[in-house]
C-alpha positions in Angstrom: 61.7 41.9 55.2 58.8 40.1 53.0 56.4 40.0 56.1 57.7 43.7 56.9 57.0 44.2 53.0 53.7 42.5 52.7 52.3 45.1 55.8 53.5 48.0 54.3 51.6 46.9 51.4 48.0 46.7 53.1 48.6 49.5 55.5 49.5 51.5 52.0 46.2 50.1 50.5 44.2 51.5 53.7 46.3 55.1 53.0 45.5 55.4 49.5 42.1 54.6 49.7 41.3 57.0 52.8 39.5 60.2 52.2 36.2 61.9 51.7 34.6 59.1 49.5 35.5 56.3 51.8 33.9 58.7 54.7 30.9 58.8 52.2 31.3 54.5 51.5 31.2 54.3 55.5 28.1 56.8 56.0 26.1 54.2 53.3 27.3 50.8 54.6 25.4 52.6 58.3 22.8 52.8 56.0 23.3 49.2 54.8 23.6 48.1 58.8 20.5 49.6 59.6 18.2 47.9 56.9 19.9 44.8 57.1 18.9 44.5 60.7 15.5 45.1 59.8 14.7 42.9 57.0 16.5 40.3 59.7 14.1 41.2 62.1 11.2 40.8 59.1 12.2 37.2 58.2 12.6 35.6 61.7 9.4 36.3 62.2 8.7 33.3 60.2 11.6 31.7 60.0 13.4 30.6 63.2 17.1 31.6 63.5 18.9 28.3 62.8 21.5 28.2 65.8 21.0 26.3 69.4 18.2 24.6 69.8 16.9 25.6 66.6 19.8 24.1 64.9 18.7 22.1 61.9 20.9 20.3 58.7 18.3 22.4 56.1 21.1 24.9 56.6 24.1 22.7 55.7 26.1 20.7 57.4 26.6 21.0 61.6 29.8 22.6 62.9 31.2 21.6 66.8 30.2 24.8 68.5 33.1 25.9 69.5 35.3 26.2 66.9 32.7 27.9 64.7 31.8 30.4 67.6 35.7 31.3 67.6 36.1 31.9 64.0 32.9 33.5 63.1 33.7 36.8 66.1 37.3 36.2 65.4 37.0 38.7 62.3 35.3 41.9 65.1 38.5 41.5 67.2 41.4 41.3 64.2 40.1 43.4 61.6 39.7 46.9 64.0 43.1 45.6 65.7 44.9 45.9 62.3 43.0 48.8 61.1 44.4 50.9 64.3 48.2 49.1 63.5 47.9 50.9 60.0 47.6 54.0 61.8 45.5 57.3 61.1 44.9 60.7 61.7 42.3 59.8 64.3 43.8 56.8 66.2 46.6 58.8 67.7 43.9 61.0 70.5 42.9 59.1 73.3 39.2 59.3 73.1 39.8 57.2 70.0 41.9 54.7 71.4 39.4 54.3 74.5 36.7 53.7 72.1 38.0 51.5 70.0 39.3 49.7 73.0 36.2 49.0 74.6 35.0 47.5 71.2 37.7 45.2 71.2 37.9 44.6 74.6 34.4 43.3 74.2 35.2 40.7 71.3 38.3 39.4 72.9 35.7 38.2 75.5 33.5 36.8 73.0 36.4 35.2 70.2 38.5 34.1 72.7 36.8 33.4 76.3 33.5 32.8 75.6 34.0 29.9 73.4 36.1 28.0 75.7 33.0 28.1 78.3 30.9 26.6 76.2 29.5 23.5 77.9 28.2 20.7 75.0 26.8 23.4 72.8 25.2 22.2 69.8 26.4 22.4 66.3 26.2 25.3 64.6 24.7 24.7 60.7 27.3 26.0 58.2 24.9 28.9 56.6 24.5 30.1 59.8 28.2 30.4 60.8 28.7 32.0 57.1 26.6 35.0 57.7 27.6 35.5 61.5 31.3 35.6 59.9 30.2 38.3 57.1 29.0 40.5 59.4 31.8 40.1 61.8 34.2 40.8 59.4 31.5 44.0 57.9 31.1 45.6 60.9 34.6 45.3 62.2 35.9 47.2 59.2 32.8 49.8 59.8 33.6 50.0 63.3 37.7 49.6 63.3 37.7 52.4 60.5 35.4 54.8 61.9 37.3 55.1 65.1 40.9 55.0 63.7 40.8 57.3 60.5 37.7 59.5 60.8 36.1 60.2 64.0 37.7 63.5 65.8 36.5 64.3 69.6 36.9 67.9 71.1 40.0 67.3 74.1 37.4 67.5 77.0 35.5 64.6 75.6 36.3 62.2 78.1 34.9 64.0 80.6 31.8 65.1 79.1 28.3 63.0 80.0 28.1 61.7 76.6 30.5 59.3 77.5 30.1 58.9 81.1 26.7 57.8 80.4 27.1 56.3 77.5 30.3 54.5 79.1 28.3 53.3 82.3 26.1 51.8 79.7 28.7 49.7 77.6 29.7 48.3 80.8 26.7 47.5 82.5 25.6 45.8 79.7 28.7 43.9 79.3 28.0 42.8 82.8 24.9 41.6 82.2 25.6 39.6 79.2 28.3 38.3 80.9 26.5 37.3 84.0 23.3 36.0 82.0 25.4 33.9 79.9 26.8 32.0 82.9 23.7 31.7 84.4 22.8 29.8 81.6 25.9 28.0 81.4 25.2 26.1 84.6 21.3 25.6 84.2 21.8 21.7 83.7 24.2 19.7 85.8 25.9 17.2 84.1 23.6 14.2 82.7 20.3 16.7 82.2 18.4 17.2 79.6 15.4 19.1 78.6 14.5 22.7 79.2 14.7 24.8 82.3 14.3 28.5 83.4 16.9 30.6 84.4 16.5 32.2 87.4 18.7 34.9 89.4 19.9 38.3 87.8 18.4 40.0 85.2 16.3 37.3 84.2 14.2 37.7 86.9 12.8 40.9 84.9 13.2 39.8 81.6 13.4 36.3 79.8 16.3 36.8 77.3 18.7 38.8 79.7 21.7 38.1 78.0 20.2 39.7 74.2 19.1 42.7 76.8 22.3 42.8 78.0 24.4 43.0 75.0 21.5 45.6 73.5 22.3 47.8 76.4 26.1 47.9 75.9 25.9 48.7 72.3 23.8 51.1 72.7 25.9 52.4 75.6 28.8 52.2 73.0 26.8 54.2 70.7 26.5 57.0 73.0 29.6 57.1 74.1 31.0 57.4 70.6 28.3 59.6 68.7 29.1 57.8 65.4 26.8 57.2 62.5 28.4 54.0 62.4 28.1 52.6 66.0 24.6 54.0 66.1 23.7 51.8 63.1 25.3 49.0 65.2 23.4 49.3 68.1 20.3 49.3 66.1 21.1 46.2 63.8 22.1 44.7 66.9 18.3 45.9 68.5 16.5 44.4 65.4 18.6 41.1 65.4 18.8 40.1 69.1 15.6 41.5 70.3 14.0 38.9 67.4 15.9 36.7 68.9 14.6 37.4 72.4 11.2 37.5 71.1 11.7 34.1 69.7 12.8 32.2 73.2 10.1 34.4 74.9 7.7 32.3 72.5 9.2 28.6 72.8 9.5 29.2 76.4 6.1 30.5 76.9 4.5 27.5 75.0 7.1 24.7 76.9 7.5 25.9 80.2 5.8 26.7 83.1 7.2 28.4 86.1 6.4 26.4 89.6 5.6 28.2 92.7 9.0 26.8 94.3 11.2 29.3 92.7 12.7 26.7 91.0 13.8 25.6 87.4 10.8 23.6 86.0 10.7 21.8 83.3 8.9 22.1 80.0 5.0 21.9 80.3 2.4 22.1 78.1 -0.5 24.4 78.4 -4.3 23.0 78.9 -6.5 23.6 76.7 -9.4 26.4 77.4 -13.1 24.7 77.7 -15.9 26.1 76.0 -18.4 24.1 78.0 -21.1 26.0 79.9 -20.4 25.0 84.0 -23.4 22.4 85.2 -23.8 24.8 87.8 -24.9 27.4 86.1 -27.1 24.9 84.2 -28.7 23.5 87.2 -29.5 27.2 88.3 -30.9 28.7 85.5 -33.5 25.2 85.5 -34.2 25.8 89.3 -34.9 29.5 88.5 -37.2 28.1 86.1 -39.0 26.0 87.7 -39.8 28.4 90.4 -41.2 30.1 88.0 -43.7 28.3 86.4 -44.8 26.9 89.6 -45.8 30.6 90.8 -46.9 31.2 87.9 -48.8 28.1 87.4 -50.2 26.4 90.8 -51.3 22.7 90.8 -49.9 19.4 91.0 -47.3 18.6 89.4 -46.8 15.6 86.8 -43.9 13.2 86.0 -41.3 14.3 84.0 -38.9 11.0 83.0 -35.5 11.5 83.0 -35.8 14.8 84.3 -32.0 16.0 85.4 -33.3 17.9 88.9 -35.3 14.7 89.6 -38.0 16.6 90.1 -41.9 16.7 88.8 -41.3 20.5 87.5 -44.6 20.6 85.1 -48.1 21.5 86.7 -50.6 18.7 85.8 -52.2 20.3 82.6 -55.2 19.1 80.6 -55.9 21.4 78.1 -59.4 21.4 76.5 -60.2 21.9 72.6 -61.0 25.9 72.4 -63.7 27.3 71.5 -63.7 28.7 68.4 -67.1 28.7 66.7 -68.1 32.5 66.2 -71.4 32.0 66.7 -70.3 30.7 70.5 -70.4 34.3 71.6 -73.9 36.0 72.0 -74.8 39.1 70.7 -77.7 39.9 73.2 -78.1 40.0 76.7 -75.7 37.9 78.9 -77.7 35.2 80.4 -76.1 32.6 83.1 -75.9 30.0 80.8 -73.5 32.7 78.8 -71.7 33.7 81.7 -70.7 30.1 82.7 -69.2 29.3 78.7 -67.6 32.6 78.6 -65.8 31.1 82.1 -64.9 28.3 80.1 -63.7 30.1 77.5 -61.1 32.3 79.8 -59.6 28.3 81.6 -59.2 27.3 77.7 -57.1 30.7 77.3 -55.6 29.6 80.6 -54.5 26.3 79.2 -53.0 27.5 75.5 -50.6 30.0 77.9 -49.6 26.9 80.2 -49.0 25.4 77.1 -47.3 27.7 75.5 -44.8 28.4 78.6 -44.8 24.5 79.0 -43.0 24.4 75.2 -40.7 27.1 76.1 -39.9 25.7 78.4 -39.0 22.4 76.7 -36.7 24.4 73.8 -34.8 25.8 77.1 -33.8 22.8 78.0 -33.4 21.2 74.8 -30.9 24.4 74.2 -29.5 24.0 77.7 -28.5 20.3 76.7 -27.0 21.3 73.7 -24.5 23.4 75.3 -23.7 21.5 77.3 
């Protein structure tokens, strides 16, 4: 009679305190969902979510995997189970009770079956299992509640494509995150270590098929409900997991490499990009060059030492001093003897130009060898 007493007690608490404001309380805490999601999604993109291979003692002290996986879900699967024992004015239709079953359905996967898979997980830091079990226990209320007490569906609702779709949905998604998860399960035989791919199902489209998986059956869920509150869940659940995903996308990216085997590889590191001009191009661009001041400027060519084409690219060049004297150039009639220092003049011009493409041609190279 005390246990019969004590029920009668917290099912009359959950009586007394139903009504319009805890139908208003329920409409905020969406509200709540929704931005708590999103400063989630704000902060790991900084900080790293502490749990797997992220796990790390900053965030207290390490849990066995197991245990704390069971405890921290086990909240989602009681809470909307006692919620519905209490009774309401909305339980008793079976849309309701199909709704609420799929949400439970889906927990008793994950409190009770899901942690007995778990092969050698790693500890789970104590903060970490802390907030997972607050919002467990959060969002079973907001979920268990809604669906028991205050969501009403017209009598045809089961049959309408709201649900059809949005029930196709919940469960494909279910049966991707269930598949992906044992895909992962089974990526190390026993004795391995280190990193590897998964390969086969969804993840050959996407990298984190499992966080795709359980966004798509929320979502589905959401549809198939039309509640404020599972629509807030499905987008908490959007911000949080697809962070998540975004954050092994990264680490895989920068660890592993996939090999052209179809295999699981290993993790890898990516090479370094070089900034160094190709020799080939170099030893073009000094051939093309050198063509040209050879057409350009006929003769024999003279040694160059250390010359990289092994070559003798530079005509043989003498220049002589210029003349520069203004009165050099007569004022009256030409006369031969003019004629034959104006000739000399025009070979001195000749030289400064071979000289001056000679030096440019020198800073090209020097350049050239710089960039190199």
């Amino acid at each position: 009679m005390a246990a019969g007493a004590g029920s009668d007690g917290l099912c009359g608490f959950w009586h007394r305190v139903e009504g319009p404001e805890e139908r208003r309380l329920l409409e905020l805490f969406s509200y709540g969902l929704v931005a708590l999601g999103a400063v989630s999604a704000l902060l790991l993109c900084f900080i790293p979510m502490p749990y797997g291979r992220y796990s790390t003692r900053r965030f207290g002290w390490l849990l066995p995997a197991r245990a704390a996986w069971a405890l921290q879900e086990l909240p989602s699967l009681l809470v909307p189970i006692g919620l519905a024992a209490c009774g309401g004015e909305a339980i008793a239709a079976r849309a309701n009770r199909v709704l609420l079953g799929c949400f439970v359905l889906h927990y008793t996967h994950r409190a009770l079956i899901f942690p007995l898979l778990i092969r050698e997980g790693k500890p789970t830091p104590f903060f970490t299992f802390v907030l997972a079990l607050l919002f467990c226990v959060f969002n079973g209320y907001l979920q268990g509640r809604s669906l028991s007490n205050y969501a009403t569906y017209p009598p045809g609702w089961l049959k309408g494509p709201c649900f059809i779709m949005g029930f196709i949905g919940w469960l494909l998604g279910m049966a991707i995150n269930i598949h992906s998860d044992h895909i992962l399960r089974n990526l190390r035989k026993p004795g391995e270590t280190g990193y590897k791919i998964p390969r086969g199902g969804m993840f050959e489209y996407v990298s984190g098929a499992n966080f795709f998986g359980e966004i798509l059956e929320w979502f589905g869920f959401a549809l198939a409900c039309c509640t404020m509150e599972s629509l807030a869940f499905a987008l908490c659940t959007l911000f949080i997991l697809g962070s998540r995903a975004r954050q092994h996308h990264h680490w895989a990216g920068e660890r592993v490499g996939r090999d052209t085997s179809g295999s699981s590889s290993p993790a890898q590191d990516h090479p370094q990009e070089s900034h160094h001009v190709p020799e080939s191009i170099i030893q073009t661009l000094l051939q093309l060059c050198q063509a040209w001041c050879c057409d350009r400027f006929p003769g024999k060519p003279v040694p160059v030492p250390d010359h990289p084409l092994g070559e003798e690219p530079f005509p043989d060049i003498h220049p002589k001093p210029p003349l520069t004297q203004p009165h050099a150039i007569p004022s009256g009639p030409v006369t031969d003897h003019h004629r034959e220092e104006i000739d000399n003049d025009r070979l001195v011009g000749r030289d400064k130009d071979r000289e001056r493409s000679v030096t440019c041609y020198c800073h090209r190279q020097n350049r050239l060898d710089l960039a190199n």
